[in-house]
N, C-alpha and C positions, 0 to 999 in steps of 0.2 A: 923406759918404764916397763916394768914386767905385769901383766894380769893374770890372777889365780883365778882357775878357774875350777870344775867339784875333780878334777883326774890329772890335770896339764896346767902348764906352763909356758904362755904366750909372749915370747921375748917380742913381739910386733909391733909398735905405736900403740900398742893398749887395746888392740885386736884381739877376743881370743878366736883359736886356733881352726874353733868350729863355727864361725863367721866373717862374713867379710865387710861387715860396718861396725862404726861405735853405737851405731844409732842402733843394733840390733840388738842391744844385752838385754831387752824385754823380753826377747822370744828365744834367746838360747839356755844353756844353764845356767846356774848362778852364779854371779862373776860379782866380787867384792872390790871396790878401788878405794885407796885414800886418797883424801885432799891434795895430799904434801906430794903425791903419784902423780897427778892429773896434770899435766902441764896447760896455761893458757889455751894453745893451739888445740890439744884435745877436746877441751870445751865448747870452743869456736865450732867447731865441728860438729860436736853435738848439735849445737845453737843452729847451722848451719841447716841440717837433717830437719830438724824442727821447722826451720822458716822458708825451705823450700819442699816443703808438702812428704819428704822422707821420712819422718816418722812423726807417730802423732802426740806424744810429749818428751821431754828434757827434763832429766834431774826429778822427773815425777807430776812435772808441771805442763800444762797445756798451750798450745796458741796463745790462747786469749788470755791466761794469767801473764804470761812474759811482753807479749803488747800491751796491758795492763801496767806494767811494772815502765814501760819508757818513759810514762809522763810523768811519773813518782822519781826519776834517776839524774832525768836530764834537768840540767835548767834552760830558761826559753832561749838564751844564745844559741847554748851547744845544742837544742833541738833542731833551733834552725839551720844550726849547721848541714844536718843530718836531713833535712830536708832540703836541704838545696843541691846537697852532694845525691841524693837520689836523684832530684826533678829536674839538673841540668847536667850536660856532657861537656860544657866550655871547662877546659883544664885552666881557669882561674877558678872561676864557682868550684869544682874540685877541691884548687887548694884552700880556697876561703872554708867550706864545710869539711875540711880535715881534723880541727881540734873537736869538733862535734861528734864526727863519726870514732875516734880515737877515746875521747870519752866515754860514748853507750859503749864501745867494745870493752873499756874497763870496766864499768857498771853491770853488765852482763855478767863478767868472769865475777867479780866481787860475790855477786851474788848468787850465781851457781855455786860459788866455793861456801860460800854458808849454807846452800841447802844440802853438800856434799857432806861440810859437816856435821850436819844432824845424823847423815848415816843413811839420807836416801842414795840413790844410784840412781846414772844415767839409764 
């Protein structure tokens, strides 16, 4: 993935040149991605910055709108999944809460990829 940015051209994971996070394109120049650019894992990341205190919104959205969006995504299976793969360390609970946690990671990407394409930016 290449990102444009107002001078250069950051051949890096979607890094540009004058920073060193994805979570940073608020505070650098203006750097444009498309959808079709972004791979899953870039987003993740995003998401990632976001949900461990690294930057304080994603794709333009806050905290509280993207924990807002779990209970709208998951249904109460795959929620529980997601909570049990949090609240236990036993590698069966693990595996049991794997289709859960596998799910909100799609529901995540789904839906940054449509706020991507409205044409905001991470």
């Amino acid at each position: 993935m290449q990102v444009q940015t107002q001078d250069k051209i950051a051949p890096t994971a979607g890094i540009p040149a004058n920073h060193t996070s994805i979570a940073g394109y608020d505070t650098c120049s203006p750097v444009r991605l498309c959808s079709h650019d972004v791979t899953d894992a870039d987003i993740l990341s995003v998401l990632c910055d976001l949900f461990a205190g690294r930057a304080a919104t994603a794709f333009g959205e806050s905290l509280e709108w993207w924990a807002e969006t779990f209970q709208c995504d998951l249904a109460a299976k795959a929620a529980g999944g997601v909570v049990l793969a949090a609240i236990s360390k036993w590698p069966f609970d693990q595996r049991a809460g794997a289709d859960g946690v596998q799910q909100l990671q799609a529901e995540l990407v789904k839906r940054a990829r449509q706020i991507l394409a409205r044409g905001v930016q991470p």
